[in-house]
N, C-alpha and C positions, 0 to 999 in steps of 0.2 A: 789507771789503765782502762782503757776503752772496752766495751762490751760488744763483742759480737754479737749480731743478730740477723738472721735470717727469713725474710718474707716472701713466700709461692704467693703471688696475686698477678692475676695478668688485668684488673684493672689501672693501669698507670694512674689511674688519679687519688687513689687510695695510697697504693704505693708513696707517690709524692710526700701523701699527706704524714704515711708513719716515719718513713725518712728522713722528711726535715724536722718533725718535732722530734725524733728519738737522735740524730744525729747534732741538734742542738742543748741535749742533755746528755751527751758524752757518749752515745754510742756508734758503734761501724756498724751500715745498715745494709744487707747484699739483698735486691730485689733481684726475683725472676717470675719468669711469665709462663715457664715451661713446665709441668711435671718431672718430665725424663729428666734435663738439667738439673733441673732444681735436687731431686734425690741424686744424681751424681756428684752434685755441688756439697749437698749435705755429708756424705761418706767421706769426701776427700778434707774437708776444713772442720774444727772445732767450733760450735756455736754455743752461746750461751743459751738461747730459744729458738723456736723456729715460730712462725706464724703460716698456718694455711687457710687458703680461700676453701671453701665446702664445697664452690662449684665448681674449680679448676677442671675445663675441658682436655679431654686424652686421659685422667687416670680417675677413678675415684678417689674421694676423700677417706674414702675405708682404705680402701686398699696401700696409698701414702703411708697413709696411719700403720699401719702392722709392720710395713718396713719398716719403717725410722724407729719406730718400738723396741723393734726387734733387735735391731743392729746399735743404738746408744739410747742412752736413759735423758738426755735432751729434755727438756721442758716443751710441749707443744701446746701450742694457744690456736684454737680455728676459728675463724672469721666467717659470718655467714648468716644472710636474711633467716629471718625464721624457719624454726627445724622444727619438728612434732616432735612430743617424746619418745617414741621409737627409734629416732633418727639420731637423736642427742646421749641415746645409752647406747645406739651403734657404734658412735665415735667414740667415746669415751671407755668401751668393753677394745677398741682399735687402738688406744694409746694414746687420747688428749687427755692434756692435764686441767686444760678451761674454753669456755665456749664463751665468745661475745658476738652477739649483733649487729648487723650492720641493720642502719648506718652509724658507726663505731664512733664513738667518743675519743679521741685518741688520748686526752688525758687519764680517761680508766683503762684504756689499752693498757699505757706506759704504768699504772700503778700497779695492774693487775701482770702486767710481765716483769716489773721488779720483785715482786714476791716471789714469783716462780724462779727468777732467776736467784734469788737469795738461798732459798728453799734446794736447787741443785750446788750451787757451789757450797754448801755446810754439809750434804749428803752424799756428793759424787767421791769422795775420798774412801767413802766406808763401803762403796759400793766398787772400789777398784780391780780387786779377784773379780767381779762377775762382769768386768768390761768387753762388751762382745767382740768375734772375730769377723774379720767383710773384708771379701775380696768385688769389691765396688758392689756393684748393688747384685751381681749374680746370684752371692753366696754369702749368705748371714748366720754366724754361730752363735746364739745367746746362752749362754751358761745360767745367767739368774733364770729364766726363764724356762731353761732345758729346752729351745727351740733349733729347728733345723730350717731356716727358708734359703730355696732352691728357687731363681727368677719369679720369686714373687708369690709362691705355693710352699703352705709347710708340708714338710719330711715327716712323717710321723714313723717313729723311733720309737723302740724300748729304751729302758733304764739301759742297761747291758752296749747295746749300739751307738747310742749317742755319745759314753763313757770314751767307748775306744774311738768313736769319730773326733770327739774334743781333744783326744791325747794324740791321736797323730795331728791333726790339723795345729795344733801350738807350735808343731814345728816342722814347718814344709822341709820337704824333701829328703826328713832322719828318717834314715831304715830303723823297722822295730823288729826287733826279733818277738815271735809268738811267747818264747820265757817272758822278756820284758812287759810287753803289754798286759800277760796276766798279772805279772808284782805287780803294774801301774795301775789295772782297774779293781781287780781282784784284791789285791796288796795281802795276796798269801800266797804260800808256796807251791812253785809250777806243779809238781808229782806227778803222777803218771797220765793221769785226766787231761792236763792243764793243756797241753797242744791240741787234742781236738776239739777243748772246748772255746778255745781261742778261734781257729780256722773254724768252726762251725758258725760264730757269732761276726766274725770279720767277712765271710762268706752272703749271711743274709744278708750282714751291711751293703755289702756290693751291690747285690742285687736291686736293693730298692735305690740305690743311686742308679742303676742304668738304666733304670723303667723310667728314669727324670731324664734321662740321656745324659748321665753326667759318670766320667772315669776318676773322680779324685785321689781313689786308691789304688796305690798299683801295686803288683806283687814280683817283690826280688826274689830270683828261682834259689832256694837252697837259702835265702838268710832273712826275710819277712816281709814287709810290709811300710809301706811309705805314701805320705799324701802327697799328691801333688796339686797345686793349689791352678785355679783359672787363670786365663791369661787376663789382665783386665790393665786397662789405659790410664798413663800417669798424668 
C-alpha cells in the first residue's frame, strides 16, 4: 500500500526533487505551494507526514505548526536553510517532529521520514480516543491536548468548559438537556445545584465564543442546549 505524503514547498524544484525520489520508493507525493491550500488539503485527506518549508510566504512556519498539531498527531518534518536555536525550539515547542536543512539530502529526508512514519503508524491506534475534532481549519478540538483553536488563536478554557464544549461538539446538532450534560461531565447526580451549575458554566462558555465572534452553541428554549458546528467547504 502506497504512503501518503504531503509537501508545503513553493520551490518547485525542491518539490520535484522529493517527488520523484519518494514516488519511486512507493509513495503518493501531494505538493502545494500555498499555505492556505495546503492546511485545507491537510484537514480534509489522511497523510502519513507532512513536510514544511520554514519560509513559506502568507503564513508562518509557527503558526502552520500549531494547527496541524492541534487538529492530528501527523508526523511533521520542516525543511529549512539555517535556523538559530531559538528558532529551532520555536518550531519544535509548534509541533515538528524533525528539522533538516537545506540544501536537503533527499536520501536522509526519505530515511528520516520513514522513521517518523513507522513511529506514527505503531502509535496512532493507542492514540485513537484523543483523535481531534475540525470542522476545516476554522475550528479545532484537541482532546489529548485539551485545546480549543478558533481561526487560528487558542480558546483559553477551564477544565469545567472545554468538558461541556467536547461533549456537545461530538455530536452536532443533539440537544442536551442541562440533567444530561452534568451526568456527562460531572458523572454525578444532577440534585438540586446541578441546573445552575450547568447554565452558569455553559453561560461563560458562550461568552468567550462570542468575543471570537463565533455562536456554536445554541439554546433550545425549555429543553438545553446544542452545538452547532461551522459551515465549512467539502
Amino acid at each position: 500500500m502506497k504512503r501518503r505524503m504531503l509537501v508545503i514547498e513553493d520551490d518547485m524544484s525542491i518539490c520535484r526533487l522529493i517527488k520523484n525520489y519518494m514516488q519511486d520508493h512507493g509513495a503518493d507525493v501531494c505538493c502545494i505551494g500555498s499555505p492556505i491550500e495546503a492546511l485545507e488539503e491537510f484537514m480534509k485527506q489522511e497523510y502519513c507526514i507532512t513536510m514544511i518549508d520554514y519560509q513559506m510566504p502568507g503564513m508562518t512556519c509557527v503558526e502552520m505548526l500549531r494547527i496541524m498539531r492541534a487538529a492530528k498527531n501527523t508526523p511533521i518534518l520542516v525543511l529549512s536553510e539555517h535556523l538559530e536555536s531559538s528558532e529551532k525550539i520555536a518550531i519544535f515547542h509548534a509541533g515538528a517532529n524533525a528539522y533538516i536543512e537545506k540544501p536537503i539530502d533527499v536520501k536522509v529526508c526519505a530515511a528520516q521520514s520513514a522513521t517518523l512514519i513507522q513511529l506514527y503508524l505503531e502509535s496512532d491506534c493507542k492514540l485513537e480516543k484523543y483523535h481531534s475534532i475540525t470542522f476545516g481549519t476554522e475550528l479545532i478540538i484537541n482532546p489529548l491536548y485539551r485545546q480549543v483553536i478558533i481561526d487560528g488563536i487558542l480558546l483559553k478554557l477551564t477544565r469545567t468548559e472545554f468538558d461541556l464544549f467536547l461533549c456537545l461538539a461530538k455530536h452536532p446538532g443533539q440537544v442536551w438537556s442541562r440533567n444530561q450534560l452534568y451526568h456527562q461531565v460531572w458523572d454525578e447526580d444532577f440534585g438540586s445545584t446541578g441546573d445552575n451549575i450547568v447554565r452558569t458554566h455553559i453561560g461563560n462558555l458562550r461568552k468567550k465564543l462570542a468575543a471570537a465572534g463565533k455562536g456554536y452553541i445554541q439554546n433550545s428554549r425549555g429543553i438545553g442546549y446544542k452545538f452547532v458546528p461551522p459551515l465549512t467547504e467539502n
